[in-house]
LOMARRO-898275 format. One record per atom (N, C-alpha, C): residue number from 1; residue in three letters; chain; atom name; x negated, y negated, z. Coordinates in nm, 2 decimals, m for minus. Example, Ala and Ser with C-alpha at 12.3 -4.5 7.8 and 13.67 -1.06 7.14 Angstrom:
REC   n res chain atom     px     py     pz
REC   1 Ala     A    N  m1.32   0.57   0.78
REC   1 Ala     A   CA  m1.23   0.45   0.78
REC   1 Ala     A    C  m1.32   0.33   0.78
REC   2 Ser     A    N  m1.28   0.22   0.71
REC   2 Ser     A   CA  m1.37   0.11   0.71
REC   2 Ser     A    C  m1.29   0.00   0.79
***
This chain:
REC   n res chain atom     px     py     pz
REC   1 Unk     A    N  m5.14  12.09  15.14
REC   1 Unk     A   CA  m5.22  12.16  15.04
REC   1 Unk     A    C  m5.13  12.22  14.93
REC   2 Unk     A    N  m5.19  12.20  14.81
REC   2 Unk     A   CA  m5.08  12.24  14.72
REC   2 Unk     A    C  m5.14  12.36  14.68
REC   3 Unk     A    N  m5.04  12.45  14.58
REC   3 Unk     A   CA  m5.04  12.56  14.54
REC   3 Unk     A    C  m5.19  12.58  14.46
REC   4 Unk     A    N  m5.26  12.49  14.38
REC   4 Unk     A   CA  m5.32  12.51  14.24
REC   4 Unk     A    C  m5.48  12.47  14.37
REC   5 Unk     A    N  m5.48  12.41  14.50
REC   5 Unk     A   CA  m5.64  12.39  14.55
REC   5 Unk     A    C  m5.63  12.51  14.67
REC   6 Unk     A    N  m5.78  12.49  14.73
REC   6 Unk     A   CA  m5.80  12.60  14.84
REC   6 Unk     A    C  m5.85  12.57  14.94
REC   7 Unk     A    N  m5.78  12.42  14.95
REC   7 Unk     A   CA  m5.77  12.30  15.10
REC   7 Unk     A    C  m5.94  12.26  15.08
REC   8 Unk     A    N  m6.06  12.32  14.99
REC   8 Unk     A   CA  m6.18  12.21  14.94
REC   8 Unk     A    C  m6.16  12.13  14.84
REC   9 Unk     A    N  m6.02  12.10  14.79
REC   9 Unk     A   CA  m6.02  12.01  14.70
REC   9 Unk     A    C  m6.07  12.03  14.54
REC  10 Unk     A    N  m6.11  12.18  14.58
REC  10 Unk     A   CA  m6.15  12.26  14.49
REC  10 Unk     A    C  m5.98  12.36  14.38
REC  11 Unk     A    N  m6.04  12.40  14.27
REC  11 Unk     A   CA  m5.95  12.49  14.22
REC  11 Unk     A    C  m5.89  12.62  14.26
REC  12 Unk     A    N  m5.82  12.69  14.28
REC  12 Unk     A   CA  m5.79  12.83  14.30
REC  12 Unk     A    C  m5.92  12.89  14.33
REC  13 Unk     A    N  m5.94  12.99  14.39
REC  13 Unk     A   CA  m6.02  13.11  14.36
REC  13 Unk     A    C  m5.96  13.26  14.37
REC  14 Unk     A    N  m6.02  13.32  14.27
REC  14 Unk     A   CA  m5.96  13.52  14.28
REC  14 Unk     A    C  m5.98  13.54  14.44
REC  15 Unk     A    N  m6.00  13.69  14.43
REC  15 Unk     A   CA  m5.98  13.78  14.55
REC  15 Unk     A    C  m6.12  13.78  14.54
REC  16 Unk     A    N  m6.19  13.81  14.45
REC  16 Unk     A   CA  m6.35  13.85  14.45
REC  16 Unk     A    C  m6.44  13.74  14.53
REC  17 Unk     A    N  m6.39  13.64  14.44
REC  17 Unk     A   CA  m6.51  13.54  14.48
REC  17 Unk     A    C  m6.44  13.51  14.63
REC  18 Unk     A    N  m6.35  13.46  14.65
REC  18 Unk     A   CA  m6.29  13.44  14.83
REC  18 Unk     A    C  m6.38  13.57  14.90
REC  19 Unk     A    N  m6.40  13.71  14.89
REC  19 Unk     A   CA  m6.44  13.78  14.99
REC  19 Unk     A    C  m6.62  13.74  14.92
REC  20 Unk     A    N  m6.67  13.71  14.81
REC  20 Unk     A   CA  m6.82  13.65  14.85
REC  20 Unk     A    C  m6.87  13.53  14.91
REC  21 Unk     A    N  m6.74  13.45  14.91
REC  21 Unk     A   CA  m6.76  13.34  14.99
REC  21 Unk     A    C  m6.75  13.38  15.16
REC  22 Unk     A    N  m6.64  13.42  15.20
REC  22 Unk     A   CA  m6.67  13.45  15.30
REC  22 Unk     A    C  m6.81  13.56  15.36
REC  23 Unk     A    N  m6.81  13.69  15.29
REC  23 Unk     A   CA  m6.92  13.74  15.33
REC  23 Unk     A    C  m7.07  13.67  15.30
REC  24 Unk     A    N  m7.06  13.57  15.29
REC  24 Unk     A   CA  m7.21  13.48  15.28
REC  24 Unk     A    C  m7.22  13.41  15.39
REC  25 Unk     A    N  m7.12  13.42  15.49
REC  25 Unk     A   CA  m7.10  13.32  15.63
REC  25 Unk     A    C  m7.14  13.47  15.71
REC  26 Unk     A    N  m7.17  13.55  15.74
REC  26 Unk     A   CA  m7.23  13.62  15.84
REC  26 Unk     A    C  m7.32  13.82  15.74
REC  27 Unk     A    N  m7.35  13.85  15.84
REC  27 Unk     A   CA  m7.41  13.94  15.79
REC  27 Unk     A    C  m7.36  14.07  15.80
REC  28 Unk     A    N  m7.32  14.15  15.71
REC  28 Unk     A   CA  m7.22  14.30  15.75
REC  28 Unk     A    C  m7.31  14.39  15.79
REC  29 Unk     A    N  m7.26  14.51  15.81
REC  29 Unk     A   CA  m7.32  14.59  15.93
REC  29 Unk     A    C  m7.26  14.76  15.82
REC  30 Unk     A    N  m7.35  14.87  15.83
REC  30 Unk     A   CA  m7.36  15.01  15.78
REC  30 Unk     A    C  m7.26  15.03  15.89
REC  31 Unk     A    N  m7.23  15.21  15.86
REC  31 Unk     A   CA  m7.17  15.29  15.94
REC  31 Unk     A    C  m7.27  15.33  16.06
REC  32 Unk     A    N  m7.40  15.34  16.02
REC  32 Unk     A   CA  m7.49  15.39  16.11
REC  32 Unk     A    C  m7.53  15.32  16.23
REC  33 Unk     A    N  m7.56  15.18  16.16
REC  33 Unk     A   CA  m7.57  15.05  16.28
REC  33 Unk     A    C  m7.44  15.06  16.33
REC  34 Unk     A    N  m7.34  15.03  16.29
REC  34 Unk     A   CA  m7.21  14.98  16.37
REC  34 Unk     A    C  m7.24  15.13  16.50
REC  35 Unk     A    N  m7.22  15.23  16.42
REC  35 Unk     A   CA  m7.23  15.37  16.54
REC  35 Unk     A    C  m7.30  15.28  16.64
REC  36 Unk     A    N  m7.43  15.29  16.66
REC  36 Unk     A   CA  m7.57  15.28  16.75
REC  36 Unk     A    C  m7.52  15.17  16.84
REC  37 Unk     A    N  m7.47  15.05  16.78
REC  37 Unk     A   CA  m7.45  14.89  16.85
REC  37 Unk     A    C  m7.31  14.96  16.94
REC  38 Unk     A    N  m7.21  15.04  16.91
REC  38 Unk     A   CA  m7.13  15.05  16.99
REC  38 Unk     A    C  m7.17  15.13  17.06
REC  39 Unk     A    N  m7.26  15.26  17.03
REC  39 Unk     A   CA  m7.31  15.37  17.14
REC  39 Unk     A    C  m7.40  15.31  17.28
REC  40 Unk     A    N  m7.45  15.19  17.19
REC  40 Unk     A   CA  m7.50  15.12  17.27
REC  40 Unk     A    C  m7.46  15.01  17.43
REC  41 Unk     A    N  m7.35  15.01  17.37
REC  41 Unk     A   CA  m7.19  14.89  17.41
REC  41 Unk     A    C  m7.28  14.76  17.37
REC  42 Unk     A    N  m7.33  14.75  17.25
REC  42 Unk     A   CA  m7.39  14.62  17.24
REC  42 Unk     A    C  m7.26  14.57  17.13
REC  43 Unk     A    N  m7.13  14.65  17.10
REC  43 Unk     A   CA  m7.07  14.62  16.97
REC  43 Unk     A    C  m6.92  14.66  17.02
REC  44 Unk     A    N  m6.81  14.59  17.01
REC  44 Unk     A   CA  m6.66  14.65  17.02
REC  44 Unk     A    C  m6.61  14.69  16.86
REC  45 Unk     A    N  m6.62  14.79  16.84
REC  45 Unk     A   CA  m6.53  14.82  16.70
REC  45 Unk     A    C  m6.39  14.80  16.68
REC  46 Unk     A    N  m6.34  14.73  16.62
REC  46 Unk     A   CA  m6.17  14.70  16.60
REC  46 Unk     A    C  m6.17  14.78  16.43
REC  47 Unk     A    N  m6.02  14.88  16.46
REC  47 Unk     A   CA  m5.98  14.95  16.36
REC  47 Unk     A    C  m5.84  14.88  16.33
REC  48 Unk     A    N  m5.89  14.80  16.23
REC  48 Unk     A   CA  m5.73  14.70  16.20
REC  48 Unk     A    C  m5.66  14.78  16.13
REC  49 Unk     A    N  m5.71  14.91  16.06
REC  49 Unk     A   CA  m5.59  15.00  15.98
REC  49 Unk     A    C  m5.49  15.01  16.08
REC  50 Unk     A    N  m5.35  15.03  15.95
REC  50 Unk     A   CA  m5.26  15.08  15.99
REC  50 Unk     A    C  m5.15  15.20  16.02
REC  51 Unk     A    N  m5.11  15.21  16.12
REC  51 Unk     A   CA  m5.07  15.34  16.18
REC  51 Unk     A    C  m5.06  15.46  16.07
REC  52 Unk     A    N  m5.02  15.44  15.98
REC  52 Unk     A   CA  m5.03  15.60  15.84
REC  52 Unk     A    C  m5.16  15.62  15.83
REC  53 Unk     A    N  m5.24  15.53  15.80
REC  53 Unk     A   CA  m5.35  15.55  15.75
REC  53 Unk     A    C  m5.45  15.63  15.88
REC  54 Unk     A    N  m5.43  15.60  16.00
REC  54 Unk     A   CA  m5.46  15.64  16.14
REC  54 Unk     A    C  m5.44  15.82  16.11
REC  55 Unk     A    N  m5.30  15.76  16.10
REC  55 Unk     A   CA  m5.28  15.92  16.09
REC  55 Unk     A    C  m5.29  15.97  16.02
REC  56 Unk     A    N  m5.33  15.96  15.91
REC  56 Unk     A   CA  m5.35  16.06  15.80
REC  56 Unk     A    C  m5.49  16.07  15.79
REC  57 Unk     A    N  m5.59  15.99  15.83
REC  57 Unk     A   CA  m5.73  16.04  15.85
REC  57 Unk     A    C  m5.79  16.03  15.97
REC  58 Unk     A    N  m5.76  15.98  16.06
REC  58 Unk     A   CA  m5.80  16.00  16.18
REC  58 Unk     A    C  m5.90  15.89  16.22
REC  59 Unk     A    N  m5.92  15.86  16.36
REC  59 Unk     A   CA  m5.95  15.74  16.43
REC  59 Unk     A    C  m6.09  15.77  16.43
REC  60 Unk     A    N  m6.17  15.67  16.49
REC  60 Unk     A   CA  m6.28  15.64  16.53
REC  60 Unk     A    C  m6.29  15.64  16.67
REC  61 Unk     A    N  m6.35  15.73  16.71
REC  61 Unk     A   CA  m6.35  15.77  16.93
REC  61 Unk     A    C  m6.42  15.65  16.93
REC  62 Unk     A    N  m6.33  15.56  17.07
REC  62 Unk     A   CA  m6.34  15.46  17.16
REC  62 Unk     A    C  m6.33  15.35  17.06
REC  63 Unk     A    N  m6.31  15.34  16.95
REC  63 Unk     A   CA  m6.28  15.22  16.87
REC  63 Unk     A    C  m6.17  15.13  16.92
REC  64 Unk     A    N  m6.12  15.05  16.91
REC  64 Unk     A   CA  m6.03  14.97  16.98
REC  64 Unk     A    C  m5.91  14.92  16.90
REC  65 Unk     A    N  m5.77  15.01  16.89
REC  65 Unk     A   CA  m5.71  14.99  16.77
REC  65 Unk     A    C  m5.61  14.88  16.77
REC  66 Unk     A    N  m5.64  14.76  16.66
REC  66 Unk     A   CA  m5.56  14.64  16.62
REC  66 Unk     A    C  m5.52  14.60  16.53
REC  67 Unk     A    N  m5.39  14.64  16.52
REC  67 Unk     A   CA  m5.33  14.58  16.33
REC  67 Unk     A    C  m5.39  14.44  16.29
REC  68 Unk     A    N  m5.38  14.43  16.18
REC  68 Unk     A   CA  m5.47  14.31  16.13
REC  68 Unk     A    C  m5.37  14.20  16.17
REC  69 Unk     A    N  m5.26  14.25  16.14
REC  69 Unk     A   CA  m5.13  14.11  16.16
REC  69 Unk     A    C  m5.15  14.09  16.33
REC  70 Unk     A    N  m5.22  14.14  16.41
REC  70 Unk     A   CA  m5.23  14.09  16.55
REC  70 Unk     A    C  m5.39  14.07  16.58
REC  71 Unk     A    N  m5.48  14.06  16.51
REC  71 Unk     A   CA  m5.60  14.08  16.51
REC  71 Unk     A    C  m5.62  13.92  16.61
REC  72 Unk     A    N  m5.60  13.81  16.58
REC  72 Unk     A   CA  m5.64  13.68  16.64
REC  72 Unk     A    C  m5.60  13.68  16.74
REC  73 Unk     A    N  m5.46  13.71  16.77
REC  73 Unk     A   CA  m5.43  13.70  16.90
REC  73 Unk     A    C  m5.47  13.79  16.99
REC  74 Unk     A    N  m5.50  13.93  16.94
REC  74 Unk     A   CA  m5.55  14.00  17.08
REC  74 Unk     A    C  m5.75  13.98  17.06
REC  75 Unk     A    N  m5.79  13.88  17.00
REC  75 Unk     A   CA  m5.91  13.89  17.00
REC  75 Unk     A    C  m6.00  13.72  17.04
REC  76 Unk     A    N  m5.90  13.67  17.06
REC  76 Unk     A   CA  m5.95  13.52  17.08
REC  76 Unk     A    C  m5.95  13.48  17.24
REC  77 Unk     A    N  m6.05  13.48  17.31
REC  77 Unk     A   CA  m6.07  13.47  17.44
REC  77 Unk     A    C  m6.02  13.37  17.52
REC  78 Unk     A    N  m5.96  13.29  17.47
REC  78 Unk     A   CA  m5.88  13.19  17.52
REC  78 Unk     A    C  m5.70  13.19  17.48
REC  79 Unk     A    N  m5.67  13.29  17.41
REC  79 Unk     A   CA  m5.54  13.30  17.41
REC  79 Unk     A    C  m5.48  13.42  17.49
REC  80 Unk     A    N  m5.33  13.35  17.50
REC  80 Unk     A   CA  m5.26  13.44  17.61
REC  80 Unk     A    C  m5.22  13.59  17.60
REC  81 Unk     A    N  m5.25  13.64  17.46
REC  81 Unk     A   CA  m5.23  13.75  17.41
REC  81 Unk     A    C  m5.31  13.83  17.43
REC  82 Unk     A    N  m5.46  13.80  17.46
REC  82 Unk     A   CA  m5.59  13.86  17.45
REC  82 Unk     A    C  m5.53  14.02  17.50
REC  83 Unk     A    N  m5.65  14.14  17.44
REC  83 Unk     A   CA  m5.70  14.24  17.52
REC  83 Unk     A    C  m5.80  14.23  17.59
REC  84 Unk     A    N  m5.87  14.27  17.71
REC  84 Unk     A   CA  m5.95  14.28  17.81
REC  84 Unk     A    C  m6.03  14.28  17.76
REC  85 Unk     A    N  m6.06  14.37  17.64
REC  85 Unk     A   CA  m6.20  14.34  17.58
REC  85 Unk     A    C  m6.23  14.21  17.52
REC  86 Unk     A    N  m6.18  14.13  17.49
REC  86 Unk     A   CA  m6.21  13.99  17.45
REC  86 Unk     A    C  m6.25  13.91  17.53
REC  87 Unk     A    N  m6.38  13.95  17.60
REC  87 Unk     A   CA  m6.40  13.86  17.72
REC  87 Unk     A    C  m6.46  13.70  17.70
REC  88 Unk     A    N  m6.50  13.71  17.57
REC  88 Unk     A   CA  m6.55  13.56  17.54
REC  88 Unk     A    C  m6.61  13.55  17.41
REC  89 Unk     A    N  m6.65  13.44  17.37
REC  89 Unk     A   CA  m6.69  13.45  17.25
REC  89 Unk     A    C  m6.83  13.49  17.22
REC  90 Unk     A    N  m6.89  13.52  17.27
REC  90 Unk     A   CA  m7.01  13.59  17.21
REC  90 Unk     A    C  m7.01  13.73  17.25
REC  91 Unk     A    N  m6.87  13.83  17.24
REC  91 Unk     A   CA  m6.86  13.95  17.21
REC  91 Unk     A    C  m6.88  13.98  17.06
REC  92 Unk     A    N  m6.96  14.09  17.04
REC  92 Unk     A   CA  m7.00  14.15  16.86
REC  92 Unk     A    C  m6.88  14.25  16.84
REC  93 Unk     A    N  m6.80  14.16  16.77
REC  93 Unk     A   CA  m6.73  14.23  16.71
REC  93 Unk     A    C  m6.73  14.31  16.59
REC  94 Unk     A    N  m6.72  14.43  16.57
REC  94 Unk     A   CA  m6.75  14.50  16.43
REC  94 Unk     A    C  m6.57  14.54  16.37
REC  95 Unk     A    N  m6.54  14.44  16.23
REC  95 Unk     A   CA  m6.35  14.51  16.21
REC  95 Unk     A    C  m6.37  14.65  16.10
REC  96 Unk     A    N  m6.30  14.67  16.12
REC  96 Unk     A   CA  m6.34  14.82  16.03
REC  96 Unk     A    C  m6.15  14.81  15.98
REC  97 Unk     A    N  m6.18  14.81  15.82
REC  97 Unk     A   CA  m6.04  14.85  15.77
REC  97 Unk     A    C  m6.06  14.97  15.71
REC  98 Unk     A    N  m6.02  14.99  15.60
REC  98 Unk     A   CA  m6.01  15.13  15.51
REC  98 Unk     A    C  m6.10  15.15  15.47
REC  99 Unk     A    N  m6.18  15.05  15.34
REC  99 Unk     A   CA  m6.29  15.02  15.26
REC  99 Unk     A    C  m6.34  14.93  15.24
REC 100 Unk     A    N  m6.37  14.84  15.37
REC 100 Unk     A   CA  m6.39  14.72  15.40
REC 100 Unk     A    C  m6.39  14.59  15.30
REC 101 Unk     A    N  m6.27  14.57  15.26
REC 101 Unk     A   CA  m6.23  14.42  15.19
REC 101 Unk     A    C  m6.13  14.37  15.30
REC 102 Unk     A    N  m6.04  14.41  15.36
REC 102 Unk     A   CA  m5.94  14.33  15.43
REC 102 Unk     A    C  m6.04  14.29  15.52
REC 103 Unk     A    N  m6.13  14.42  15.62
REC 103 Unk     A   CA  m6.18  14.32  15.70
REC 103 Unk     A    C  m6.32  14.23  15.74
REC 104 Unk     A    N  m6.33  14.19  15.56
REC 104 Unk     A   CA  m6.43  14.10  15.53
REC 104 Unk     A    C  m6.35  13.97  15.60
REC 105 Unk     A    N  m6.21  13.95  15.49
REC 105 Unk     A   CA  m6.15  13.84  15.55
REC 105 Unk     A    C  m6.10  13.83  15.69
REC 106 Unk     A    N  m6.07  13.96  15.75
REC 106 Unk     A   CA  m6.05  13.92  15.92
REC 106 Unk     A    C  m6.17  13.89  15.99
REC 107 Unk     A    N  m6.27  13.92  15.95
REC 107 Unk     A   CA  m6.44  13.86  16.02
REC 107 Unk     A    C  m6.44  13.73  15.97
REC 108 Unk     A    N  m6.38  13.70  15.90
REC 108 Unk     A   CA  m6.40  13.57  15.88
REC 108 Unk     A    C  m6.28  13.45  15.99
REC 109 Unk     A    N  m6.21  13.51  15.95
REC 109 Unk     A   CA  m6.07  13.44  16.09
REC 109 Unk     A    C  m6.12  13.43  16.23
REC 110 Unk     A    N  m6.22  13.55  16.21
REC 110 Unk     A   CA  m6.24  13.53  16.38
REC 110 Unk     A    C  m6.36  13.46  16.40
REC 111 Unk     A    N  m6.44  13.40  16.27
REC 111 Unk     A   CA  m6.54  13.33  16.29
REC 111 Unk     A    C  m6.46  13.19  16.29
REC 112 Unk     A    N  m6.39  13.20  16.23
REC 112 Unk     A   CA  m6.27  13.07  16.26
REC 112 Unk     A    C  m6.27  13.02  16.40
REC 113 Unk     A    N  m6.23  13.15  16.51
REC 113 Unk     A   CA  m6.21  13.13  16.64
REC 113 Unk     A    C  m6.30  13.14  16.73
REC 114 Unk     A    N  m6.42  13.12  16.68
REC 114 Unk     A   CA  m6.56  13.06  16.74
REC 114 Unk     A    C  m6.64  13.19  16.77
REC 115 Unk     A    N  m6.57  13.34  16.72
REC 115 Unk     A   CA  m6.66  13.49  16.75
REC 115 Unk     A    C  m6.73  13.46  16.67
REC 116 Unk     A    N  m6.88  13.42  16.69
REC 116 Unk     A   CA  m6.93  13.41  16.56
REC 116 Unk     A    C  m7.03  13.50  16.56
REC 117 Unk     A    N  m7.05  13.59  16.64
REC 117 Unk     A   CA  m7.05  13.74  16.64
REC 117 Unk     A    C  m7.04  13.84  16.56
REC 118 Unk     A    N  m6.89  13.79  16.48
REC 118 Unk     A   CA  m6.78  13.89  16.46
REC 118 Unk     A    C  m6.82  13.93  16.30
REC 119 Unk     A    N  m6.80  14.10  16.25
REC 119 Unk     A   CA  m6.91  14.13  16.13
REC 119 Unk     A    C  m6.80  14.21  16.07
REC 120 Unk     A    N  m6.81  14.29  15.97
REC 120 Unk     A   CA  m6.75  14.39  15.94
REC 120 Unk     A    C  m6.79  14.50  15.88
REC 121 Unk     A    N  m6.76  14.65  15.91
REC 121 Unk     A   CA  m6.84  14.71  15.86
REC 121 Unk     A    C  m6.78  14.73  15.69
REC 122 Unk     A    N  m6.94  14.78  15.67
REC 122 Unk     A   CA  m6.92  14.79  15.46
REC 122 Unk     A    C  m6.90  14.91  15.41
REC 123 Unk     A    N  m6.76  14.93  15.37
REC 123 Unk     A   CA  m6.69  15.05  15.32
REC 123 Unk     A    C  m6.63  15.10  15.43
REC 124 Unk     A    N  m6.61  15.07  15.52
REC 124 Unk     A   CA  m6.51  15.06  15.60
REC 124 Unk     A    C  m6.46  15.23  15.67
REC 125 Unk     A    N  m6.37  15.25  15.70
REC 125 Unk     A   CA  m6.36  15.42  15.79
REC 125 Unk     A    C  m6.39  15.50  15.69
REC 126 Unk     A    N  m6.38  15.50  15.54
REC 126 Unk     A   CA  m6.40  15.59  15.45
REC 126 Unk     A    C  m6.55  15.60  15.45
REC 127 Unk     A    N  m6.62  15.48  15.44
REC 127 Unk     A   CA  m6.81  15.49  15.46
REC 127 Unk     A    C  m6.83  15.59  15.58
REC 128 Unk     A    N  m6.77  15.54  15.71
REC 128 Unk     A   CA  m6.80  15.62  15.84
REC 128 Unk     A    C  m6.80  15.71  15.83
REC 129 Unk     A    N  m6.67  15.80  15.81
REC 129 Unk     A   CA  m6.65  15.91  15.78
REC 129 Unk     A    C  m6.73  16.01  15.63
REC 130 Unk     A    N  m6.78  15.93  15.57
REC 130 Unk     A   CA  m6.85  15.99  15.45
REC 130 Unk     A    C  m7.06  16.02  15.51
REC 131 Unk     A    N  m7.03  15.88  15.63
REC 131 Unk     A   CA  m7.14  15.92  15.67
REC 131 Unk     A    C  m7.18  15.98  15.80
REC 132 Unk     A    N  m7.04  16.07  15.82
REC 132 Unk     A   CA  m7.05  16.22  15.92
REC 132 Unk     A    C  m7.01  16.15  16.05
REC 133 Unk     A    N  m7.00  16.00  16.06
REC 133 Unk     A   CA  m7.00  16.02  16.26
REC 133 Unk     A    C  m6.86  16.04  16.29
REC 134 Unk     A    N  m6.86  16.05  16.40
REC 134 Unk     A   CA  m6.74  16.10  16.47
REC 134 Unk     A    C  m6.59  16.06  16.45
REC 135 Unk     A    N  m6.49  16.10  16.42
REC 135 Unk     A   CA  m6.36  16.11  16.40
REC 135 Unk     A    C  m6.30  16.19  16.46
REC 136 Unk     A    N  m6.20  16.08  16.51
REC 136 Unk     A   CA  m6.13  16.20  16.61
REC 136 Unk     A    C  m5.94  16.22  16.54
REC 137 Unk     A    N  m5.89  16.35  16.52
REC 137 Unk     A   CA  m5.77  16.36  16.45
REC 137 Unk     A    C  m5.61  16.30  16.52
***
């Protein structure tokens, strides 16, 4: 694949259109639903931020914390890296980054690896948090 296509044989694309293309392959998810699907255990939340950002605003209780640069390997049910919670592919996965653009494109990776499940929430810990649920410091 050369530098100037985007392996469709197609031309380049920006940053914009790449995350509308991908976000047109599954459906994103509020702060409110994501809450309810995990309160529910119908949903595993993955917080792909990274460790500053953790710490400087604080986590999401029982969320399941995975840097994005390890996100496939601990989430693909057939690899040797997996976490326990990856019990197979039709786990609903919800990625949660800062202000959900990175993990438009990690929901997409993991639709790659057959979670096709796998959603992300829109506006990401800053939405959650703006829309009151729980954070823990």
């Amino acid at each position: 694949m050369s530098e100037t296509t985007n392996g469709a044989g197609e031309g380049p694309v920006g940053i914009d259109e790449l995350l509308e293309r991908v976000r047109r392959g599954y459906e994103r998810i509020g702060p409110g639903e994501a809450y309810a699907a995990a309160e529910a255990g119908e949903a595993l939340l993955v917080d792909i931020r990274y460790a500053a950002l953790r710490e400087r605003d604080g986590e999401i209780p029982g969320a399941l914390v995975v840097e994005r640069n390890e996100l496939e390997w601990r989430l693909d049910p057939r690899g040797s890296h997996r976490v326990p919670e990856a019990t197979g592919h039709e786990v609903r996965v919800v990625v949660i980054c800062n202000e959900g653009y990175a993990s438009s494109l990690a929901a997409a990776s993991l639709h790659q690896l057959g979670l096709a499940r796998a959603t992300d929430l829109v506006g990401g810990f800053q939405a959650w948090r703006a829309a009151g649920l729980p954070v823990a410091s």
